[in-house]
C-alpha positions in Angstrom: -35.3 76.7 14.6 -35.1 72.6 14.6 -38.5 73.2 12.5 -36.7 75.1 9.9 -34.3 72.8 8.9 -36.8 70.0 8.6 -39.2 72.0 6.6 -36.0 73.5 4.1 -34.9 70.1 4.0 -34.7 68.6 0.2 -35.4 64.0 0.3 -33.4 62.5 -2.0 -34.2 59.2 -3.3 -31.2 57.5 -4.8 -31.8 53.6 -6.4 -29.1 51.4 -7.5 -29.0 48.5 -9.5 -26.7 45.9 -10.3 -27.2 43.8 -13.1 -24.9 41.0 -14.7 -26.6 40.6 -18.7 -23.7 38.7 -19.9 -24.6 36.3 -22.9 -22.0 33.8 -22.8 -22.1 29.9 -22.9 -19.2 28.9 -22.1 -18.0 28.6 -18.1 -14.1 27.6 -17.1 -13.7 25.5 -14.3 -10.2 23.9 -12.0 -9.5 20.6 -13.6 -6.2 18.3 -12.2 -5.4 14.9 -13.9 -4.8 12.1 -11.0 -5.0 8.4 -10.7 -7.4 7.2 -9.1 -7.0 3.6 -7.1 -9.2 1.1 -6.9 -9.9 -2.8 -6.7 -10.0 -3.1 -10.7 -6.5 -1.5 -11.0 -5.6 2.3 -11.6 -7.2 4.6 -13.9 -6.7 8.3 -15.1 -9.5 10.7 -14.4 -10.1 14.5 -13.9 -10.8 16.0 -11.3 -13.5 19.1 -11.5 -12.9 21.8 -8.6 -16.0 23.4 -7.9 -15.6 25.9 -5.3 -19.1 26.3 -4.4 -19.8 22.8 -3.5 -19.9 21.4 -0.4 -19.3 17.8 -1.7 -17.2 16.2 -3.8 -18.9 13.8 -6.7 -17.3 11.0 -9.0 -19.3 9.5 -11.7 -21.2 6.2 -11.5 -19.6 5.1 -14.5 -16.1 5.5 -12.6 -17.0 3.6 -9.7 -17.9 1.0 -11.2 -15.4 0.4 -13.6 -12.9 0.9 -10.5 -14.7 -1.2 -8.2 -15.1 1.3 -5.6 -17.7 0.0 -2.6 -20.0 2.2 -0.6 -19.1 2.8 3.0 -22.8 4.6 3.7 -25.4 6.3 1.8 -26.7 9.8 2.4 -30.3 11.3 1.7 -29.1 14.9 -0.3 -31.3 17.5 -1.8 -29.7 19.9 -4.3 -30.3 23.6 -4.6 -29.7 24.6 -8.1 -29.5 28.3 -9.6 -32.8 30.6 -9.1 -33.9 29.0 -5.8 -35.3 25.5 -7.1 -34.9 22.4 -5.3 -34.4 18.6 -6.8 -36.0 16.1 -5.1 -34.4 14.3 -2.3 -32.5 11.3 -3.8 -30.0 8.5 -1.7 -26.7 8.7 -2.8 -23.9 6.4 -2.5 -20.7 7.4 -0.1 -17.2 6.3 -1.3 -13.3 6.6 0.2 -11.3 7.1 -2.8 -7.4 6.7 -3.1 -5.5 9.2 -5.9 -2.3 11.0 -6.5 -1.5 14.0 -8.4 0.9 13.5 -11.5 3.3 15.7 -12.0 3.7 16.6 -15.3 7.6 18.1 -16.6 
């Protein structure tokens, strides 16, 4: 009887793909305007929310020009889209001061 079923039975194979093919070059991101605090004075930036970092990044350029001094460096490697790696690189760590403007 059990044999019956097994034998009448019908496999079904079912696949599924999902597939993103969108063509498009352009990519919106969070931005806020602050000013940022430093030894040189104030400055206006924007700040770049990326929600799928786990650190938060400000140019060379800007600290610098702001004065801002490391408190410790850290060894990071990134992992980029499709798997790859950069190599291992020391970064500088900073403590940055900035308010939010409120714009009316």
């Amino acid at each position: 009887m059990c044999n019956d079923i097994v034998r009448n039975s019908k496999h079904h194979t079912v696949v599924q793909s999902n597939t993103s093919a969108t063509v498009q070059s352009n990519v919106l991101m969070q931005t806020l305007v602050v000013c940022v605090h430093g030894k040189q004075g104030k400055k206006y930036a924007r700040l770049l929310f990326d929600s799928g970092s786990q650190r938060s990044y400000v140019k060379n350029k800007t600290a610098r020009e702001m004065g801002f001094e490391p408190t410790r460096t850290e060894k990071l490697q990134h992992a980029l889209f499709g798997g790859q790696l950069t190599d291992t690189a020391e970064y500088n760590v900073f403590s940055i001061q900035f308010a939010y403007l409120r714009f009316r």
